[in-house]
N, C-alpha and C positions, 0 to 999 in steps of 0.2 A: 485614543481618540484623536492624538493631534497627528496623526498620519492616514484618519480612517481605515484602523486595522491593517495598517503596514501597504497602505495604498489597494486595498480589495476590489473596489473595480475595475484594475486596471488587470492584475492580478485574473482573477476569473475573464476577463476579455482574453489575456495572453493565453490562458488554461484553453478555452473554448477552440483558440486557433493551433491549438498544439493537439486537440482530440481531431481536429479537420487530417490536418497533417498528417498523424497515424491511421488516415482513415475509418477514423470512426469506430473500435474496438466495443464488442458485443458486451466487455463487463470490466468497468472501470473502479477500482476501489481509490476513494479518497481518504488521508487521516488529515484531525487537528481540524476540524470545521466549525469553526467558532459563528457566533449568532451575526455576525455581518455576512459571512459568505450566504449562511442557510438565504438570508434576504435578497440574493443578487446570484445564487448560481441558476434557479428554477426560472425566470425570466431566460438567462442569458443559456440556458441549453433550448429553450421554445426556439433559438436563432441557429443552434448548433446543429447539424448530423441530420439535417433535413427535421428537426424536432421528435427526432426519436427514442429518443433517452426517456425514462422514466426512474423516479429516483427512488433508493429504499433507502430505509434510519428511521432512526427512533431519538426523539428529540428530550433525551436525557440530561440532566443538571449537569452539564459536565464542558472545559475547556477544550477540550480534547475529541470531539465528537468522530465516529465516522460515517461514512457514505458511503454505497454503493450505486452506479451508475448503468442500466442493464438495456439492452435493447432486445432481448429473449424476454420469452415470458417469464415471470414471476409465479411458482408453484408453491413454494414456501418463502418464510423468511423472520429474521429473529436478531436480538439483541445478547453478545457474550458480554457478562461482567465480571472480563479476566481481574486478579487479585491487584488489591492495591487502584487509588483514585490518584489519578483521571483516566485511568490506562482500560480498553474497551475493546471490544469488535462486534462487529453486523457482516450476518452471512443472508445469502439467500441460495434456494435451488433454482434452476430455470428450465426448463425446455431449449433445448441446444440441436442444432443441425443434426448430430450422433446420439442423442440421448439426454438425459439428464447430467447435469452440471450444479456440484455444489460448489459456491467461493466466499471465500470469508476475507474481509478484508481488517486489518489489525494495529495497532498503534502498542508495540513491547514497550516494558519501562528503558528511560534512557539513566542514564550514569546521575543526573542529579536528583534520582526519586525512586532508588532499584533497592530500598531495604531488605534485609534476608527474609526469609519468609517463618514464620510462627503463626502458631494453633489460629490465633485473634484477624489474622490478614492472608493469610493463605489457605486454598481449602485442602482437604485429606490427600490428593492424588499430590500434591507437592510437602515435599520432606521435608520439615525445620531447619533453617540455615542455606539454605540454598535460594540465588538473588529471585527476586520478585520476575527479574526478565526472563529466567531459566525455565519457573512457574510459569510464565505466561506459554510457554511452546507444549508443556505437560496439558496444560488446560486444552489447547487448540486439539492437537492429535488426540486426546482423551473425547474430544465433544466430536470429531469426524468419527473419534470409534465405534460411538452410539447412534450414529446417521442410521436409519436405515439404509437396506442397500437398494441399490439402482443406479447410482452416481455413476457416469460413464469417468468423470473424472471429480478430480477434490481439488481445489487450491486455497491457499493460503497464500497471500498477499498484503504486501504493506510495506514500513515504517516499525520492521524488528527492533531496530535497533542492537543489533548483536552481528561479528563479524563472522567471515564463512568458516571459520575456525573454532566457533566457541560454542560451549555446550547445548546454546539454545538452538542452533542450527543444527549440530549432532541428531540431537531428540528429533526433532521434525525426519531428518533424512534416515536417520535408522528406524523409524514410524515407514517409511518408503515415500515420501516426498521426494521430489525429483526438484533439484536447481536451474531450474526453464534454462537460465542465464548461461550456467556452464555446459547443459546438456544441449543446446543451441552452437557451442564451437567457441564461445565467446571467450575473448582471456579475462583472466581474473582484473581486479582492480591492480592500478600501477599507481602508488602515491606520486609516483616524480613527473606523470604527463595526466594525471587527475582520468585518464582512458580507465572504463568500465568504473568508476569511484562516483556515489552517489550522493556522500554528501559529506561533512567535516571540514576542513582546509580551514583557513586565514578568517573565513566571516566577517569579514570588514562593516564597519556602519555604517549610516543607520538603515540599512534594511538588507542587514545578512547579505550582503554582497547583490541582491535582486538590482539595487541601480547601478550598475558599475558592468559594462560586456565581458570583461572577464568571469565574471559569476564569484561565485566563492571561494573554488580552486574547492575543489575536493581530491579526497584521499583517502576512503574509505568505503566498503561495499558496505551498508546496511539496510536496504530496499531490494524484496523482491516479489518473485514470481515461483510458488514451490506449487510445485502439481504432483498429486497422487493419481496414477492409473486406476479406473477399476478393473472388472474379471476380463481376462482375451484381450487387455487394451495395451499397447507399445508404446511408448511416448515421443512422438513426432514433435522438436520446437525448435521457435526460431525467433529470436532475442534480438532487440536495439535498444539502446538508450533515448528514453522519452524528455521531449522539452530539451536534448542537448545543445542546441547553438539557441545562442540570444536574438533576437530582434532582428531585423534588419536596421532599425533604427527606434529608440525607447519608446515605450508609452507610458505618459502622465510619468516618465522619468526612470520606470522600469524595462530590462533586458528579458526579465525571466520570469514567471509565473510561480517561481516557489524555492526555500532555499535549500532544497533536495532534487537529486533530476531524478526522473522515474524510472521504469522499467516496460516496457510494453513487449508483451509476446506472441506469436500463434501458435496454438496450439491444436494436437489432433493426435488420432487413435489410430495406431499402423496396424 
């Protein structure tokens, strides 16, 4: 309270000017949306992308909320309550230029709340003893298996929390999820020049490095952009880092909009 939620309207103002700047992307997946943002992002998108945005969620007991942001139509759309609280996703299908598009956007457990998984906390398709974050990527690929089909494509997007090495990215990629970010030409993250690293580093106070232009110094890939083709479809993409330079000059004290930088991609069907 004594920072109004880590400075939030300042925060969604910078966010708003960072969706301009990408030009306005057909489907935005937000995590972590706590009950100040829900109250100040739906005004301040009426201001956004000529007021195009329309938002999906499901306003769940939970710290951790997500969001999706779509300017396709909406044809379906739902709440995943992957294993383990606060940890969640919201997908929707749309109407896409090429077809139907499903995207799910997703918040994995992080390092301070990834318990092994048992009978009581994790459901059947995840094995006992294996971390809650590992589960959550079983869950995802297991709920696009049961999609019906028509999806010209599938993505899974977010705040993994798991590096491009570790099992829970395995799963998703041998599922055929495609890495937007590596299949785009992009190099991997470099801890020593924070290039393609999206969040981790130094985290300096009090606002995880958002008031200070350097940011946080990140050193770590765990935010992405995975896409599954569907039938006859090639995966055409093309990867930048979202929200990467700060400010021109702060607002209400802040450089950055969040203490993760994002991912933004285009994507298409060769």
């Amino acid at each position: 309270p004594g920072t109004d939620a880590c400075q939030a309207p300042a925060r969604v103002a910078i966010s708003a000017e960072a969706l301009e700047a990408a030009s306005c992307p057909d489907l935005v997946g937000l995590q972590e949306i706590g009950a100040r943002l829900e109250e100040l992002l739906a005004p301040a998108l009426e201001r956004t992308c000529d007021g195009r945005y329309a938002i999906a969620w499901q306003d769940v007991e939970s710290p951790s909320r997500q969001m999706v942001l779509t300017r396709l139509p909406v044809v379906e759309e739902g709440y995943l309550d992957i294993a383990n609280f606060p940890w969640e996703a919201y997908w929707v299908r749309v109407d896409g230029p090429h077809g139907s598009v499903d995207f799910l956007t997703a918040h994995f457990a992080s390092s301070v709340n990834d318990p092994p998984c048992a009978p009581d906390l994790c459901p059947p398709v995840c094995a006992d003893g294996i971390s809650t974050n590992a589960c959550h990527a079983l869950q995802v690929v297991d709920f696009f298996d049961a999609r019906p089909d028509g999806a010209r494509l599938s993505i899974a997007a977010g705040d993994l929390n798991a590096g491009p090495d570790s099992p829970t990215l395995a799963t998703l990629t041998d599922a055929g999820f495609v890495d937007a970010w590596l299949a785009a030409g992009e190099a991997e993250c470099d801890p020593a020049t924070g290039l393609g690293c999206t969040a981790g580093g130094s985290q300096p106070e009090p606002l995880v490095g958002m008031d200070t232009p350097e940011g946080p110094g990140y050193d770590e890939r765990i935010d992405y952009v995975l896409v599954r083709p569907g039938p006859g479809c090639t995966i055409r993409a093309e990867a930048d880092p979202f929200a990467a330079t700060p400010r021109a000059e702060p607002r209400n004290g802040l450089w950055w909009p969040s203490d993760h930088a994002g991912v933004v991609a285009a994507l298409g069907c060769a």
